[in-house]
N, C-alpha and C positions, 0 to 999 in steps of 0.2 A: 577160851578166846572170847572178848567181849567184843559188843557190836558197839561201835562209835557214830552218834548221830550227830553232824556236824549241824550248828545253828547259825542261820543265816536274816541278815535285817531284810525283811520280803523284798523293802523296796529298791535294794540294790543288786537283785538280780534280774536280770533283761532277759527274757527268754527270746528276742526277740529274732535274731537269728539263729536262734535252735529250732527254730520251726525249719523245718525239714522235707524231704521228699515224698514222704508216705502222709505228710501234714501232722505228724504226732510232734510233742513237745517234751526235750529234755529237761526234766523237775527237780528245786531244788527243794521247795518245800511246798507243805499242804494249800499256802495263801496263792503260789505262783500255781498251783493246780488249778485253783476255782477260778482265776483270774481269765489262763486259759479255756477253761471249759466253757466259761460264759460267750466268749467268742468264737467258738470252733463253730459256727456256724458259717462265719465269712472268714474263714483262714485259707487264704492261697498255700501255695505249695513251691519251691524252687524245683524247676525241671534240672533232673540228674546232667544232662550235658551243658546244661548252665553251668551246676555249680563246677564239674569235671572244671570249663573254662576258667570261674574264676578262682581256683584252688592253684591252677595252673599259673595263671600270670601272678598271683602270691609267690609261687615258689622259685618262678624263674625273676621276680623284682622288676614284673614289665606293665608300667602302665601303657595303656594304647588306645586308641579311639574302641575299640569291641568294649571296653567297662568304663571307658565315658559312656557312653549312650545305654550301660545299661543303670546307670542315676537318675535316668528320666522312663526307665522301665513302669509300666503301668501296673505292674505288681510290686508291692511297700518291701516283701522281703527282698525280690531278687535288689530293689534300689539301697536296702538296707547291709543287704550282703558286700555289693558294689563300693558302699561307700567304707564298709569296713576292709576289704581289700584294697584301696586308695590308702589309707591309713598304714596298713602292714606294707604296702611297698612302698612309702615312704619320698612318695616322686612330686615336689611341690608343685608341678605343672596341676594337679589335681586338685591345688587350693582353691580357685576361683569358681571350679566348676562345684565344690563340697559348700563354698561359703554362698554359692547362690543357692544349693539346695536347702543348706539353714536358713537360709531367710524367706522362702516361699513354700517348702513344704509343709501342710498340715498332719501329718499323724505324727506324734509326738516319739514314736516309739523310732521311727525312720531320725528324727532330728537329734537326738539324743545320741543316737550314731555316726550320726555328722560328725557332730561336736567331738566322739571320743576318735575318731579318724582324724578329725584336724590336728587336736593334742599328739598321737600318733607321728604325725609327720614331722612336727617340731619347728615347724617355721614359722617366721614372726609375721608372714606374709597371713598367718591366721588368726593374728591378735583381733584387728578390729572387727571383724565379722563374729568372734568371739564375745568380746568385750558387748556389741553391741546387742546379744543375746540374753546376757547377765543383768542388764534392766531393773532397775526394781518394779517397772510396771508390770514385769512377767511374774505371774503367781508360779513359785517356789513350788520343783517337783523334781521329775527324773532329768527333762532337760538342763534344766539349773546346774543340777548337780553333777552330768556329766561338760556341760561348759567349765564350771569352775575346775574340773578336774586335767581339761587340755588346757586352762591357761597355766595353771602350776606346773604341766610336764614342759611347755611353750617357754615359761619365766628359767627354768633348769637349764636351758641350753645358750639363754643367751649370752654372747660375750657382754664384756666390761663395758665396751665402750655405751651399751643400750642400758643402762642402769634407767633413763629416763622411762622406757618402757615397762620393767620392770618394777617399778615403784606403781607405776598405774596398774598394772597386772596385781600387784601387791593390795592396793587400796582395794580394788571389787575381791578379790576374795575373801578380803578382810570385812569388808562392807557386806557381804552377803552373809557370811558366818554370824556379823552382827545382827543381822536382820533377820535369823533364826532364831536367836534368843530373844528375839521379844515376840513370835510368835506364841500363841498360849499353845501348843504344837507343833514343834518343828518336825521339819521333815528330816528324818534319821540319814537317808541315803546323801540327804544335799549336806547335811554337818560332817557325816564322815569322807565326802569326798573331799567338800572343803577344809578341812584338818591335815587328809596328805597336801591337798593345793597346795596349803600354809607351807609344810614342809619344804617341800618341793621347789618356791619362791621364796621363800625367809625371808618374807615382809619384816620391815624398821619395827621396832616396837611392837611385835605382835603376844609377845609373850602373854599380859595382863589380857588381853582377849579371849588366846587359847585358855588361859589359866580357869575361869568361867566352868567350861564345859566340863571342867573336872565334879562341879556339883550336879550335871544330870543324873536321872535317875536311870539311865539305861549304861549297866557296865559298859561296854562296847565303847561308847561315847567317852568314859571315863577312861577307859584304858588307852585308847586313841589320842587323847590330849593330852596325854603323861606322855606316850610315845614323842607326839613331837617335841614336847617340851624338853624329853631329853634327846633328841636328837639333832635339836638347835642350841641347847645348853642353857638355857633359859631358867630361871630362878624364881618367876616372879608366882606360879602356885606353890613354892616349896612350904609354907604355912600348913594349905591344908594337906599338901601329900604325906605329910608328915601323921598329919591324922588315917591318911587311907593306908598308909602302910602298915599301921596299925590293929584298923578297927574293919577295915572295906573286903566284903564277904566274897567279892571275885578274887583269886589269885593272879589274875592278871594285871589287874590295876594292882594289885600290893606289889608285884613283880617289878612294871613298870614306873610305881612309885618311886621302887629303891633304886631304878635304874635313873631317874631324875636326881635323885638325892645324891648320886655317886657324881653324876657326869658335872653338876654343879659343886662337890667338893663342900657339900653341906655338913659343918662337923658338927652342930647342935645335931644331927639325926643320927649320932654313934649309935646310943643307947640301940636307938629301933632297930635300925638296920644290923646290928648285933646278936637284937634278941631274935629277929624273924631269917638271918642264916642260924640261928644255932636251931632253932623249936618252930620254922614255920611247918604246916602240915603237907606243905605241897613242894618238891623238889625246883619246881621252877622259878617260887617265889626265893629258896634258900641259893639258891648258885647267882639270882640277881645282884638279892646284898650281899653275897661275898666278893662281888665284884664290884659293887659298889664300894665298902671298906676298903679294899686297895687303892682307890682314887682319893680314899680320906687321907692315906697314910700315917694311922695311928696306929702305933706299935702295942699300944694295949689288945691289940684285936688278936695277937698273935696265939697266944696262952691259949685264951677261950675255941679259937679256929683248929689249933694243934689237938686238942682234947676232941673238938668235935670229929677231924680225922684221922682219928685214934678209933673213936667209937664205932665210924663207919667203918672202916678195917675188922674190927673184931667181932661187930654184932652181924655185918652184911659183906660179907667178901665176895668182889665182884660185883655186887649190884649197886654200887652207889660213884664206880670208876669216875666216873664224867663230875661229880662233886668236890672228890677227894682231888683230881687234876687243878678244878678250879681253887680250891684251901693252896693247893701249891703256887699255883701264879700268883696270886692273892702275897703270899708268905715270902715270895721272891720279890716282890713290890716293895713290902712292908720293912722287909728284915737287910734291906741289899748294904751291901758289905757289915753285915753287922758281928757275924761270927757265933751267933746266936747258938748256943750249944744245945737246946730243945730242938731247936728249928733243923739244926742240923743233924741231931738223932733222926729225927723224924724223915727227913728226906734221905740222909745215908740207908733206911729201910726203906723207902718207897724209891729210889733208886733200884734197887735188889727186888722188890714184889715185882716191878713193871719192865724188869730186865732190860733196864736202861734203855728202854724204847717209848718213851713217854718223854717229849719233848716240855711240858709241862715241867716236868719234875728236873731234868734236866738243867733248864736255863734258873730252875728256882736255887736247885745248888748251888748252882755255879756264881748265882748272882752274893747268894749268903753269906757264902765263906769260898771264895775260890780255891785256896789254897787246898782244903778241905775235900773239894771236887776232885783236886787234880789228884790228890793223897787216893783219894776211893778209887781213881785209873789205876795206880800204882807208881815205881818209882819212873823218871823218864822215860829210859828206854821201854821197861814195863806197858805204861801207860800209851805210848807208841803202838806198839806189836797189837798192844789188847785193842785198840782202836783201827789199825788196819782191820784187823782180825772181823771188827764189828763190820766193816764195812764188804770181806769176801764169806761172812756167814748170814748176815741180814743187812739189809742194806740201811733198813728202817731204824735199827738201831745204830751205826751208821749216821744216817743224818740226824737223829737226836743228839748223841755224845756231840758233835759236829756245832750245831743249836747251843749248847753249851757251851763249850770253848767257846762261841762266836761271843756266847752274851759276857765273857770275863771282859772283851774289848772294851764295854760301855762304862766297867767302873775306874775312878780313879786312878791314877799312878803315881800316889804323894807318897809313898811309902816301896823300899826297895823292895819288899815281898812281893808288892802285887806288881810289881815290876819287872819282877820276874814269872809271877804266873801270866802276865801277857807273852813270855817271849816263847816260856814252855807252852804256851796253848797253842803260839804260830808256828812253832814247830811239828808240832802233830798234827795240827790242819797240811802242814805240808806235807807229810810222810802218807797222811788220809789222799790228799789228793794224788798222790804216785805210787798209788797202793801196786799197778802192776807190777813196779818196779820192785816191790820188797819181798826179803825174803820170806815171808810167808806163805805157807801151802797148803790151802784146805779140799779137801776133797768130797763133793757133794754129788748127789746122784739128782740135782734139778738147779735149773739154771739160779743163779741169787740175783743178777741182774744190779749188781754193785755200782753200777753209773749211775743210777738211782736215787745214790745219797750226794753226787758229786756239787746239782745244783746248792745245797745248804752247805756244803765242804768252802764253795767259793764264797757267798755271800757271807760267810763266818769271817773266813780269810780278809775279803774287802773290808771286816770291822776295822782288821788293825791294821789297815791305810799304810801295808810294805812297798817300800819303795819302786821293790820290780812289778806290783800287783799290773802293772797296762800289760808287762809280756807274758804274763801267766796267763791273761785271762786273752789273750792273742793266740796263744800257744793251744786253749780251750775252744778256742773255735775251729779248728781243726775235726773236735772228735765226730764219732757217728752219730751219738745218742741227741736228739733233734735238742730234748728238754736242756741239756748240758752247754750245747752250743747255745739257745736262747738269752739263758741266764751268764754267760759270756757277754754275749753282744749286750745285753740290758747294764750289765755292771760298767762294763766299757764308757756306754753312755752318760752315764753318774763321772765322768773321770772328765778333766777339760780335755777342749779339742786336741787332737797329736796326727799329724798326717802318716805317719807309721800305722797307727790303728786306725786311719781314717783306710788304710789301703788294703788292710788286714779285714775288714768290713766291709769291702768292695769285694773284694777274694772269696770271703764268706755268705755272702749275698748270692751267688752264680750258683754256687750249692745248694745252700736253702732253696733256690727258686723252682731245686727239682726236687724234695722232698718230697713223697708221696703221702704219707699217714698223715706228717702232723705240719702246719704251718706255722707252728709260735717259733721258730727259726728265724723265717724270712721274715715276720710281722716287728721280733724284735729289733732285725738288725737296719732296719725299714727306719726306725725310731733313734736308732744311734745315729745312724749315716746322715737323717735332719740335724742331730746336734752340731756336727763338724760344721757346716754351713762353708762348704766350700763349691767349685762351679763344679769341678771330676764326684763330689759325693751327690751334687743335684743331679747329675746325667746318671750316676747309677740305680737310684729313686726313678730315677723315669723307667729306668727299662724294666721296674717291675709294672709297668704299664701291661705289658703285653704276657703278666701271667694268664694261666689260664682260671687262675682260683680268685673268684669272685671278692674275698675277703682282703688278700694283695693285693690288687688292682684299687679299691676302696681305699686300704690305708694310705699309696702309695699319693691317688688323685689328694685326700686331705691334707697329707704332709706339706705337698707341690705347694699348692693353697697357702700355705702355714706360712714358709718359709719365704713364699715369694717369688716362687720358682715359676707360678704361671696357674692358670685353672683349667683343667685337664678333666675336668667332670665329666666329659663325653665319653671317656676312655673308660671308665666303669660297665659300662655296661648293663648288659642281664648274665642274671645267674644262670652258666650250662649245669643244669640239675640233673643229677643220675636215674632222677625218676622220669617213668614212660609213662604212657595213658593208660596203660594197665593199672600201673602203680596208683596212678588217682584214680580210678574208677574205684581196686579196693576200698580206698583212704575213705571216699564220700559212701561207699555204700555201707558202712556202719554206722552211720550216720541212722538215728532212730532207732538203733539195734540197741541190747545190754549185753557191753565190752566189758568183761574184768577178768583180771590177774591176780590170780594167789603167791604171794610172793613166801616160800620158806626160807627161815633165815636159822643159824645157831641158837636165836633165841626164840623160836616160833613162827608163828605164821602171821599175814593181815594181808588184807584184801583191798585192790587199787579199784575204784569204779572210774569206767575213765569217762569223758566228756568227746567222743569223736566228731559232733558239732561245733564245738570250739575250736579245735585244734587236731583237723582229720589227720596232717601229716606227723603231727607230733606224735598219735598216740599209734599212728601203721611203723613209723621207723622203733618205737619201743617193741610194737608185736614184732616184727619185725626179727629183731634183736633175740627175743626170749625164745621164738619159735625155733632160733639154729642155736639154744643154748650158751649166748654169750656171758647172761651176767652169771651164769652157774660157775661158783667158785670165787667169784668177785666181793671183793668185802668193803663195808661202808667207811671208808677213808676217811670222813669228816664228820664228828658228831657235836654241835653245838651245843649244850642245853637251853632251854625254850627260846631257843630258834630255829633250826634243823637236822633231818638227817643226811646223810649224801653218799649216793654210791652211784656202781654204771663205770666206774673206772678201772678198765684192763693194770694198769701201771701199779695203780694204788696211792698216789703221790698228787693229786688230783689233775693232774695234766696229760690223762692218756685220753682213748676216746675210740671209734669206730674204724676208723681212718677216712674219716670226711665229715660237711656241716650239713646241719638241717636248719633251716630256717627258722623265724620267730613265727608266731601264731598268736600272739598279744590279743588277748581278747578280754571281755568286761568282767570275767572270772573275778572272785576277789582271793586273797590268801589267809585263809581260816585255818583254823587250827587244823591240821589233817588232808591238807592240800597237797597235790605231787604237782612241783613245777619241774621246769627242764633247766638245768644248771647251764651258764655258761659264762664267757669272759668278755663277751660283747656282744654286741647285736649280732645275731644269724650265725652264733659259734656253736650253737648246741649238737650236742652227738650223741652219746650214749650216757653220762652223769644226768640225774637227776636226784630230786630231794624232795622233802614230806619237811610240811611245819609244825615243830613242837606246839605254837598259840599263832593265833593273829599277827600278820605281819603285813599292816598296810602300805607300808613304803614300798615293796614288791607287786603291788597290782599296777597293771600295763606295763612291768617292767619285766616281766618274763612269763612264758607262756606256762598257763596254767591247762595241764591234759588229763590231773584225774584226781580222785576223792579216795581217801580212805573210808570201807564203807566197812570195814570187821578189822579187829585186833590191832587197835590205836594203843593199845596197853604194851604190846609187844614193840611198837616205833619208840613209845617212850625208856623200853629198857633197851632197848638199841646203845652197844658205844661203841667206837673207834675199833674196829678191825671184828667185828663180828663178819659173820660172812652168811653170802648169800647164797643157798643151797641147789634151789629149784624155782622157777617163774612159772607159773601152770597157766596158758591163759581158753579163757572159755569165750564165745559169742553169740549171744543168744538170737532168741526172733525179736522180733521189733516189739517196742512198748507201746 
C-alpha cells in the first residue's frame, strides 16, 4: 500500500475556519503550517456551543437574527464561520447584511469568506457588492480570487433574460485573469479560481484568453485551461495542445489536452491522440484519447484500438476493465451500423468475458451490427426467455442487454433487416418488462431484486416511440419500486400533455407523497405534472406544499414560480432534521481531532482522512453509516476513469441511499486528485454515495461538499472498477492535533 500525498497550491487553501475549539489548525501543507504558527499567538477560538448553534441552523436551512448578529461578532472566526453558514443556507435576506460585511471589514481572511457565501447563495442581489470588490485598484490575493470565484457561481444561475448582467459578470473575470498575466507573478490561487469563474460564466469570446494560460509554467494552471477549454468547446489553444499532448510531462494536461482535441472534433490531432491511447504511460491520459477519437469519427482508429484491447485482455486480465469498456464505446461510435466483422469478433468475446453485464459493450454491439447482437441472444423466442432470464438471475445484466436493444432504436431503418431488428428488440423489451408474467422459473436462495433493471427496460422501450408507450408507462406507476415509478413519471413528461396521464400523475403523486426511503418518486412526478400545465395539475403541485420532506416542498414552491402558478417561497420552510443536540455536539467535537477510515475493498485497502471542520455533518452521517456496518458488502457502482470512483449505494444502480438527506456542507475545499466528496443529485440530496477523484476536478469545487482526503492506498482507488466491493470501513479517532 502506497501512501498518496495530495499537492496543493498553498494559496488556495483557507485554513481559516478550521481554526477550531482547542484553537489548533486543520493542515494542508507545510506553507499553510508556518503561516498558522506565525500567528497562533492572537488566534481566537469558536466556543463549542457557538459552533453546536451555527452547524444547527446549517442543518435545519434557518437564517435568524442569532447568526445575524453573530457577522458583527468581535471575534474574526466566529464572524467568519457566520458568514459561511449564510452562504450554505442559502437565504438572500443575508445579502445585504454579507455585502456590508465585504465592504467594511478589515481581515482579509474574514472578506474572502464573505465573498465565497455570497457566490453560495447565488443571488444577483450580490453582483454589485461583488463586482465592486474586483476593482483593479485592489492588489490581487485571496480576496480577488474568492470574489471572482461567486461571480462565476452568481453568472450560472442566471436566467436569459439577465444576459446584460452576465456579460458584465463576464468582462471582470476576464479582465482580472487578464491582469494576472501581466503580472511578473501572478497569484496562482486568483488564476485558478478565475478559470472555473470563466467556466462557470462562458464569457463571449473567452477562449484566446484562456488559451494563454496553457503556456504557464505551473501544470495546474495548464491543466485547468485545457479543462475549460474543453468544457466550453473552444478551439482557439488547439495549436499548442496539440503540442502538450505530445511533449507536456504532467499527465493531466496530456489528458486534458486530448480531452480538448476530442470535444472540438480536431482531426489534424488523429495521429497524437492515436499514439498517446495506444503507448501513453499513464492510463488516464490513454482512456482520455480514446474518448477523444470517438468524437473524431475516424474509422481508421478502429484496427489499432481493437489490437490494443486485444493486448489488454491477454497481457492484463482484469486489470485494465475500465479501459477496454472505454475501446468499446469508442468502437460503437466509430463502427455504428457498419457490420464490421473485427469489431464484431471482438465484442461477440467481450460480450461472453463480462457476461453480458457491461453496458459499455452491450450498446457497442448492438450499435455495429444489430442483427449480429440479436443473433448472440439467440433465435426469437430464444433470445426472449434468455433475456427474461437475465432479468430474474441478475438484474444488472438485465439492464445491460435492456441498454442494448434500447440503443438498435437510434439507428436507421432504411433497410428491411434493421427493420426488423427494431421490432424484434420491442418485443423483448416487452416480454423484459412482464417478466412476472412469463413462464420462466428460477429458483435462487437471495433476493435478485429484478425491478432493478425495469428503470433501463422502459427508457429502451420509450426509444422506439410505440404507440401505447403513455399507457405502459401509466400502468408503471403503479409499481412499489420508488426508482421504477420515477422513471415512469419522468418519461411520461418527455410525451405531450394528455389529461389521462395528467390524472394518472395526480393518482401517483398521493403515493409518492408517502414514500418513506426514497423521494425521486414524488420529486419526478412534481416535474411532469408542471408539464401538463393545466389548473387540477397546478392544485396537485400545491399540495405537495405540505409535505413533510424539505426537498418536496422546495421543488414543488420552484415549479409554482415556473409555471406561474403563484410564489409560494414561504411554504419551504426549515428543514425538520433527524439530528438532536446530541448528534451535533458529536459532529463539532471532532473537530481538531485525527478522523480516519480504512476502507477494505476486493482490491485492497486506502485510507479516508477526513476534514470534520469542513463539513462536521458530512463526515458524523458517514461514521455514522460505517460504525452500524452499512457500506459492508456495497460495491462501487460507478467507476469513471480519471474522474471518479462511486459507492455508498445499497441498490447498486446509483439511486439508493440511507433512507433520508443530509445536507450540503459546501466549503472552500478544492477537488484534487484523491479527494472524497459526497455524491448527490441536487443540493442537500446527499446520503450515503460518495466518491474519491481520479485527478483534479475544478468544476466540482463549491459544488459539492468535500469531507475527506485519501491519505494511504490511492493506488488501490485507481485499480478500482465497476462492482468491486466494499468489504470493511474500520474507522479510528484520534486525540487532537
Amino acid at each position: 500500500m502506497s501512501k498518496q500525498q495530495t499537492r496543493w497550491p498553498a494559496t488556495v487553501v483557507l485554513p481559516l475556519f478550521c481554526l477550531i475549539i482547542s484553537g489548533a489548525v486543520s493542515l494542508h501543507n507545510v506553507k499553510a503550517a508556518a503561516q498558522t504558527a506565525s500567528r497562533a499567538a492572537s488566534v481566537q477560538i469558536i466556543p463549542k456551543e457557538i459552533l453546536v448553534r451555527i452547524v444547527r441552523a446549517e442543518d435545519e436551512r434557518r437564517w435568524d437574527q442569532d447568526l445575524a448578529r453573530l457577522l458583527t461578532n468581535r471575534n474574526s472566526l466566529i464572524r467568519s464561520r457566520a458568514a459561511l453558514a449564510a452562504g450554505r443556507i442559502g437565504d438572500d435576506r443575508a445579502v445585504p447584511l454579507l455585502a456590508r460585511l465585504l465592504r467594511t471589514e478589515r481581515n482579509d481572511d474574514v472578506r474572502a469568506l464573505v465573498a465565497f457565501a455570497l457566490g453560495e447563495i447565488e443571488s444577483a442581489k450580490g453582483i454589485e457588492p461583488l463586482l465592486r470588490e474586483i476593482s483593479p485598484r485592489n492588489r490581487p490575493g485571496t480576496v480577488n480570487g474568492r470574489v471572482v470565484e461567486a461571480l462565476g457561481k452568481i453568472a450560472a444561475t442566471l436566467p436569459r433574460t439577465e444576459e446584460t448582467r452576465r456579460r458584465q459578470i463576464g468582462e471582470a473575470i476576464m479582465g482580472t485573469l487578464d491582469r494576472e498575466l501581466t503580472q511578473k507573478q501572478s497569484a496562482r490561487d486568483v488564476v485558478l479560481l478565475g478559470l472555473t469563474a470563466a467556466l462557470r460564466a462562458a464569457p463571449a469570446a473567452a477562449g484566446k484568453l484562456i488559451a494563454r494560460f496553457l503556456s504557464s509554467s505551473h501544470p495546474r494552471v495548464r491543466a485547468d485551461a485545457a479543462n475549460v477549454l474543453a468544457r466550453l468547446r473552444l478551439n482557439d489553444g488547439n495549436n499548442q495542445l496539440r503540442q502538450l499532448l505530445g511533449n507536456d510531462s504532467d499527465p493531466i494536461v496530456r489528458a486534458n489536452a486530448a480531452r480538448v482535441l476530442g470535444a472540438t472534433q480536431d482531426k489534424t490531432a488523429f495521429n497524437g491522440l492515436l499514439g498517446r491511447a495506444l503507448r501513453d504511460s499513464d492510463s488516464r491520459v490513454r482512456v482520455s484519447a480514446i474518448r477523444a477519437l470517438a468524437a473524431l469519427k475516424d474509422p481508421r482508429v478502429a484496427e489499432p484500438l481493437l489490437g490494443r484491447a486485444v493486448s489488454i485482455n491477454q497481457n492484463t486480465p482484469g486489470a485494465a476493465a475500465s479501459e477496454v469498456l472505454e475501446i468499446g464505446t469508442t468502437i460503437g461510435h466509430i463502427l455504428k451500423a457498419s457490420t464490421n466483422r473485427s469489431a464484431v469478433s471482438w465484442l461477440r468475446k467481450a460480450h461472453h468475458d463480462f457476461g453480458a453485464s457491461a453496458p459499455e459493450i452491450e450498446i457497442a454491439f448492438a450499435r455495429v451490427s444489430p442483427a449480429d447482437y440479436l443473433a448472440e441472444l439467440g433465435a426469437e423466442s430464444t433470445a426472449t426467455r434468455k433475456a427474461v432470464e437475465s432479468i430474474l438471475i441478475n438484474w444488472r445484466t438485465g439492464a445491460s442487454i435492456a441498454q442494448g436493444l434500447g440503443a438498435i432504436a437510434e439507428l436507421p431503418s432504411s433497410t428491411g433487416s434493421e427493420t426488423s431488428a427494431g421490432t424484434e428488440s420491442e418485443s423483448i423489451l416487452r416480454a423484459m418488462l412482464d417478466y412476472r408474467n412469463s413462464d420462466v422459473r428460477i429458483n435462487t436462495l437471495v433476493r435478485v431484486y429484478s425491478e432493478y433493471a425495469i428503470p433501463d427496460v422502459l427508457r429502451a422501450l420509450a426509444a422506439f416511440k410505440p404507440s401505447d408507450l403513455a399507457e405502459i408507462l401509466r400502468n408503471q406507476l403503479k409499481e412499489s419500486d420508488v426508482i421504477v415509478r420515477a422513471t415512469a413519471a419522468e418519461l411520461l413528461g418527455a410525451l405531450p400533455p394528455d389529461e389521462t396521464s395528467a390524472q394518472a400523475l395526480i393518482a401517483a403523486l398521493s403515493i409518492a407523497l408517502g414514500d418513506r426511503q426514497l423521494n425521486d418518486a414524488a420529486l419526478a412526478i412534481l416535474d411532469s405534472l408542471a408539464k401538463q400545465r393545466t389548473a387540477t395539475t397546478d392544485a396537485a403541485i400545491k399540495s405537495a406544499l405540505d409535505s413533510p420532506d424539505y426537498l418536496i416542498r422546495r421543488r414543488a414552491v420552484v415549479l409554482l414560480k415556473e409555471i406561474g402558478a403563484g410564489d409560494f417561497s414561504e411554504r419551504i420552510g426549515i428543514v425538520q432534521s433527524r439530528n438532536n443536540a446530541e448528534d451535533y455536539r458529536r459532529a463539532v467535537s471532532r473537530v481538531g481531532k485525527t478522523v480516519r477510515a480504512v476502507i477494505t475493498t476486493s482490491k485492497g485497502s486506502f485510507t479516508i482522512g477526513f476534514v470534520p471542520a469542513d463539513a462536521p455533518l458530512n463526515v458524523d452521517n458517514f461514521i455514522q453509516l460505517a460504525k452500524r456496518g452499512y457500506f459492508n458488502g456495497i460495491t462501487f457502482h460507478r467507476v469513471v476513469p480519471n474522474f471518479v470512483i462511486q459507492g455508498g449505494d445499497p441498490r447498486g444502480d446509483g439511486n439508493g441511499g440511507p433512507g433520508y438527506q443530509i445536507r450540503c456542507e459546501i466549503n472552500q475545499e478544492s477537488y484534487e486528485r484523491g479527494t472524497v466528496g459526497m455524491a448527490l443529485s441536487g443540493k442537500d440530496t446527499g446520503g450515503s454515495q460518495w466518491f474519491v477523484t481520479h485527478s483534479a476536478q475544478p468544476h466540482l469545487d463549491g459544488g459539492y461538499s468535500v469531507f475527506g482526503r485519501i491519505i494511504a492506498g490511492m493506488d488501490v482507488v485507481d485499480a478500482i472498477v465497476r462492482g468491486d466491493v466494499i468489504r470493511d470501513v474500520s474507522v479510528t479517532e484520534g486525540a487532537r492535533r
